[in-house]
N, C-alpha and C positions, 0 to 999 in steps of 0.2 A: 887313632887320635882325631883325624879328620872328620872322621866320621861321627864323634860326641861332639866336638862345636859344631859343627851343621845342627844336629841336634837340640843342645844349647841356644842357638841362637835364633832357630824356628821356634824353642819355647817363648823366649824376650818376645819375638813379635807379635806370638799369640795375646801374651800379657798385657801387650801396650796399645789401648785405646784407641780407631781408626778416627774417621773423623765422624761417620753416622753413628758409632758411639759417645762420642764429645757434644753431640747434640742432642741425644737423648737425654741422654748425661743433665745437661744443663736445663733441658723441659723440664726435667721430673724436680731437678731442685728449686728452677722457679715457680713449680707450682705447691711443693710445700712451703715456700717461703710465703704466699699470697692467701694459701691456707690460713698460717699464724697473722697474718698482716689484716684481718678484719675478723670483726665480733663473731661469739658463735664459735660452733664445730660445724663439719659437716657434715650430722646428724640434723643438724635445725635447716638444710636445704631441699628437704625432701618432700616440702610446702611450700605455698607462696601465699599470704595472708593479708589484705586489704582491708582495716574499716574506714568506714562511712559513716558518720556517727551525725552528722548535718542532714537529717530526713525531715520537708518539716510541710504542714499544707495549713489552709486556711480556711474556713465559712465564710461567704460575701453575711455581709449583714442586712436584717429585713425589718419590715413594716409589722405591726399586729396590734390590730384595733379591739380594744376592752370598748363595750358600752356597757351603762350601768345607768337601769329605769324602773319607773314601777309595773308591776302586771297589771290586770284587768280585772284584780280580784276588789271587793269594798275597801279591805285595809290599804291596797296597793304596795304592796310588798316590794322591798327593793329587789331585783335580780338582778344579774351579772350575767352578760355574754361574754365570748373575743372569738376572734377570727382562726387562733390556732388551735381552738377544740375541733377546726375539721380538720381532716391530713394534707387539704393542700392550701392553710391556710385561709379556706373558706369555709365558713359556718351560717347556717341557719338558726335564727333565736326565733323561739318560740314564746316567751315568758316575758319578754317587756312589748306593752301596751303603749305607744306613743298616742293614739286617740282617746285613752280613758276608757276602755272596755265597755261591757256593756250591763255592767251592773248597777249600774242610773242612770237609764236612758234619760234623755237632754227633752225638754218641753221646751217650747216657743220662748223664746228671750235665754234658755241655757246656754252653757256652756261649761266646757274641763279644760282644764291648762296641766299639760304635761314637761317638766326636766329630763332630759336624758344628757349625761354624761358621757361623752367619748375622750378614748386616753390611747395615746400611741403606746406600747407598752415595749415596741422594737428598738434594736438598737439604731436603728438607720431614722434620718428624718424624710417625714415624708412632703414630697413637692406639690401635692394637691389632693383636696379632701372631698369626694363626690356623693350629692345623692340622687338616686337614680329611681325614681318612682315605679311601679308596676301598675298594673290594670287595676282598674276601683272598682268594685261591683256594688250594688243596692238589691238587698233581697226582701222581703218577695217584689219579684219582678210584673208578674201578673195576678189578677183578683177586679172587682168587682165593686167600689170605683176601682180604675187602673191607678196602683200607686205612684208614686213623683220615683224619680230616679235621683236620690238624697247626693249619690256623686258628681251631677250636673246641675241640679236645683238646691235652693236654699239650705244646704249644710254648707259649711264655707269652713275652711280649713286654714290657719296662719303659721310658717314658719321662720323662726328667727333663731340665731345661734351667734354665741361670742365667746371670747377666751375665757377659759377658767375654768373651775369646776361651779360653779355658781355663775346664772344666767345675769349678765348685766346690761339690760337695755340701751344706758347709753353709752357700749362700747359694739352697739351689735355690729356683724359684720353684712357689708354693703353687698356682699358678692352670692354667698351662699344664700335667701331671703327669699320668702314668697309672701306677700300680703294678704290679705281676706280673699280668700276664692276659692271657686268650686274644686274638690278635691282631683277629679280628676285632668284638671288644667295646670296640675302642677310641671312643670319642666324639669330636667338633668337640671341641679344645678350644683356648680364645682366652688369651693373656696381654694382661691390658686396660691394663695401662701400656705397651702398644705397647714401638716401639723408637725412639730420638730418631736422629737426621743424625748418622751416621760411627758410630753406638754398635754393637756386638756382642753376639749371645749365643751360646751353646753349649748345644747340646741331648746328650744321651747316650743308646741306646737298648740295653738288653741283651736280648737273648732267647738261650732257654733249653729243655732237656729234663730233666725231671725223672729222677735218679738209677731211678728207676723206671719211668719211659716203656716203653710198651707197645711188644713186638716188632711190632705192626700198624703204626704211625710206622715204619719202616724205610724208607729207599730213593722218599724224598717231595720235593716241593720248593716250599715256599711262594713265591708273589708276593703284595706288598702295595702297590700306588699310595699315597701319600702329597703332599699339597699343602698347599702353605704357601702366606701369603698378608699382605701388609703393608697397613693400610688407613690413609689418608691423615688 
């Protein structure tokens, strides 16, 4: 009989939970409880998933100069440049004639009067409007008498420009302006109120042979590079 409750009572102890069991015990329950205690199964843990949905960038905004004049042909046809038919913003126009071309060369007392239209067409305004002359040539340059050099002597060149798209003399502006002279004495000259977004101006240039111009000017033909330039 001793010997079955010994027995007996070695099984109770087996049965009854020490204490590293009372702590398991109690992990495993608090962690199905924390299971049910938030959204999801634990299926949907086996990621972790971030969006970002705020990506965002900008373009600064820029300057781009339309001018719009006639060529050098009789009819003077209007043409259209702008600055961003080149890729960096710079272009070469080939097709507007600010001198009047040379398809009625000028006699002594002549003259041609040209319009050209510049339009900022950027979204940005710009802080000053430059023009920046290049070398003037007179060809032919040597013969037999020697001829006159038309870009230092009696050709005389005038430029004026004012807002709008139509030239209005008495609003010309004081700043950008060259009076009757030799063409190749023209200077940089800058309009420092620039031009604003969508605004126009109209520049006008006449050149000229004085009623007295020398028979040496005969039978010449100036070129003169001109560059404009819009600065941001």
């Amino acid at each position: 009989m001793a010997s079955h409750a010994s027995r007996r009572h070695a099984d109770r102890r087996r049965l009854r939970p020490g204490p590293r069991g009372l702590v398991l015990g109690a992990c495993a329950l608090a962690a199905a409880l924390l299971g049910l205690s938030v959204n999801g199964t634990l299926s949907d843990w086996t990621s972790a998933i971030l969006s970002n949905s705020t990506n965002t960038v900008a373009s600064s905004t820029a300057v781009i100069l339309q001018e719009v004049g006639p060529d050098g042909t009789v009819a003077h046809s209007s043409q259209t440049c702008r600055s961003s038919d080149g890729a960096a913003n710079s272009a070469t126009c080939t097709t507007i004639n600010k001198y009047g071309g040379t398809t009625a060369p000028l006699s002594p007392g002549g003259s041609q009067v040209t319009d050209v239209v510049f339009t900022n067409l950027g979204a940005a305004n710009a802080s000053s409007f430059v023009l920046t002359p290049g070398t003037c040539t007179s060809t032919p340059s040597t013969g037999t008498p020697t001829p006159n050099n038309l870009c230092t002597t009696d050709l005389t060149v005038a430029v004026s420009c004012s807002n709008g798209s139509t030239y209005a003399a008495g609003s010309a502006w004081t700043d950008l302006v060259y009076p009757a002279g030799a063409a190749s004495s023209i200077p940089t000259l800058t309009h420092a109120a620039g031009l604003a977004s969508g605004a126009s101006a109209t520049c006008r240039f006449t050149v000229a042979l004085p009623s007295n111009a020398s028979v040496l000017d005969q039978g010449l033909t100036v070129s003169h590079p001109l560059s404009w330039t819009l600065n941001k």
